[in-house]
One Martini backbone bead per residue (centre of mass of N, CA, C, O) as a GRO file, in nm:
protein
   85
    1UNK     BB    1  11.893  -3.654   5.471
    2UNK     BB    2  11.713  -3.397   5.445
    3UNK     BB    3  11.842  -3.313   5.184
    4UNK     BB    4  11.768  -3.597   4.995
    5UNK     BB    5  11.451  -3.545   5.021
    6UNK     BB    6  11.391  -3.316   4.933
    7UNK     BB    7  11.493  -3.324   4.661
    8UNK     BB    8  11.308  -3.543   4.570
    9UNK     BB    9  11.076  -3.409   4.583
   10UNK     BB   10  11.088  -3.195   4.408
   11UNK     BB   11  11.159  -3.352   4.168
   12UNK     BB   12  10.885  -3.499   4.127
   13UNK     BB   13  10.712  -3.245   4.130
   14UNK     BB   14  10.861  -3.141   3.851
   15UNK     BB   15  10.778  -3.388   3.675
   16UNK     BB   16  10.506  -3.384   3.702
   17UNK     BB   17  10.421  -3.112   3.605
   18UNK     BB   18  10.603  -3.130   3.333
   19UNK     BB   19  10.401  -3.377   3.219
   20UNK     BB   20  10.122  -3.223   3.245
   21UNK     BB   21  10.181  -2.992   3.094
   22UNK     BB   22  10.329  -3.151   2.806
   23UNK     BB   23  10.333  -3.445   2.780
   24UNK     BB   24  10.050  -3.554   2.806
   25UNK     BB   25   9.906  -3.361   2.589
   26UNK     BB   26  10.059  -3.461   2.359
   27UNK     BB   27   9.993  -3.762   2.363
   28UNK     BB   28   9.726  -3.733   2.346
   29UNK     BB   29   9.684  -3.595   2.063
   30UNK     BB   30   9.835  -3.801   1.933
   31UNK     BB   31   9.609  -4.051   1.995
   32UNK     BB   32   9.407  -3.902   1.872
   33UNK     BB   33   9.474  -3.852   1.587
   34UNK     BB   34   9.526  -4.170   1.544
   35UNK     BB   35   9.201  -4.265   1.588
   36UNK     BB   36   9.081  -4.067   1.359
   37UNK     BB   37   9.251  -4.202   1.125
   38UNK     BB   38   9.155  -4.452   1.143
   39UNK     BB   39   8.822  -4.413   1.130
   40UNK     BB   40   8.841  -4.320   0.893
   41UNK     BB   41   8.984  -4.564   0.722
   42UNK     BB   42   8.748  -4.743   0.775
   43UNK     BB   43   8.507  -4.589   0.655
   44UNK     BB   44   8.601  -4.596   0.380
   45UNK     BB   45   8.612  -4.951   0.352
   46UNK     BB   46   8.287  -4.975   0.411
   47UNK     BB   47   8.189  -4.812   0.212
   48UNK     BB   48   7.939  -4.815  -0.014
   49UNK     BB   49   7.921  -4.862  -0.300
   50UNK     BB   50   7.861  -4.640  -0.558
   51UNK     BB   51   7.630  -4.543  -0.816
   52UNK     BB   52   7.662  -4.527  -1.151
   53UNK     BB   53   7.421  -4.487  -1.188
   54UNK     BB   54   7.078  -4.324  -1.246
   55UNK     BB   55   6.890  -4.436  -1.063
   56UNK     BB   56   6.670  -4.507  -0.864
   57UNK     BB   57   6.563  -4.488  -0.534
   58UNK     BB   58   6.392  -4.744  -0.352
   59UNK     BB   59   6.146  -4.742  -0.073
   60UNK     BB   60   5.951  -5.024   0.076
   61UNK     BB   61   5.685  -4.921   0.310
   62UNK     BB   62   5.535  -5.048   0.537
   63UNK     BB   63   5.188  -5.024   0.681
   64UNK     BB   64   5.081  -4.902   0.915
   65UNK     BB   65   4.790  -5.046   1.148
   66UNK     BB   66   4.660  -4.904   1.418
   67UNK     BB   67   4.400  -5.073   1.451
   68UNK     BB   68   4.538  -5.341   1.478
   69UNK     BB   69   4.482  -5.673   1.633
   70UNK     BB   70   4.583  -5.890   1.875
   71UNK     BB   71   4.581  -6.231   1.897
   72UNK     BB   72   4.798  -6.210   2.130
   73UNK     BB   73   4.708  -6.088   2.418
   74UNK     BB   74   4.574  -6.267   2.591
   75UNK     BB   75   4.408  -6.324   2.889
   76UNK     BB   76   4.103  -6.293   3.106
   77UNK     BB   77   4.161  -6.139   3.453
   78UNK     BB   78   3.946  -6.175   3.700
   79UNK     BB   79   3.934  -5.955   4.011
   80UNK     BB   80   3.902  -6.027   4.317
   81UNK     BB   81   3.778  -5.949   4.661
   82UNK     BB   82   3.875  -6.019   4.935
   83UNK     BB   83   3.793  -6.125   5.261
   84UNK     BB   84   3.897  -6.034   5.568
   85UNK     BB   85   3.764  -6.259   5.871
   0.00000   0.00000   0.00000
């Protein structure tokens, strides 16, 4: 019974063993390989259609005024000190 349980258990350690050593890598690699070619090919089919023509482009941006006070800014409450007493 001794020497079934010990077998067992050898057999076990060596295939955890073998699975992560050879099989687990390939597997990660293969799984990633294969995620970064569908994002590849996911990429290439949303990219914007490229200009055929020779226009410039032109980005039209508003200038912040710094300067500039915000009409909603909340009111004012001044804040007294009670005595307690």
């Amino acid at each position: 019974m001794f020497e079934k349980l010990l077998f067992f258990l050898i057999l076990v350690y060596l295939f955890f063993r073998i699975f992560t050593r050879y099989i687990l890598p390939w597997l990660l690699t293969t799984f990633i390989k294969k995620a970064m070619k569908n994002n590849f090919n996911f990429n290439l089919d949303n990219s914007p259609p490229k200009s055929k023509s020779n226009e410039p482009v032109v980005i039209n941006k508003s200038k912040k005024n710094p300067n500039k006070k915000f009409d909603n800014e909340g009111e004012y409450v001044d804040f007294t000190e009670l005595n307690d007493e």
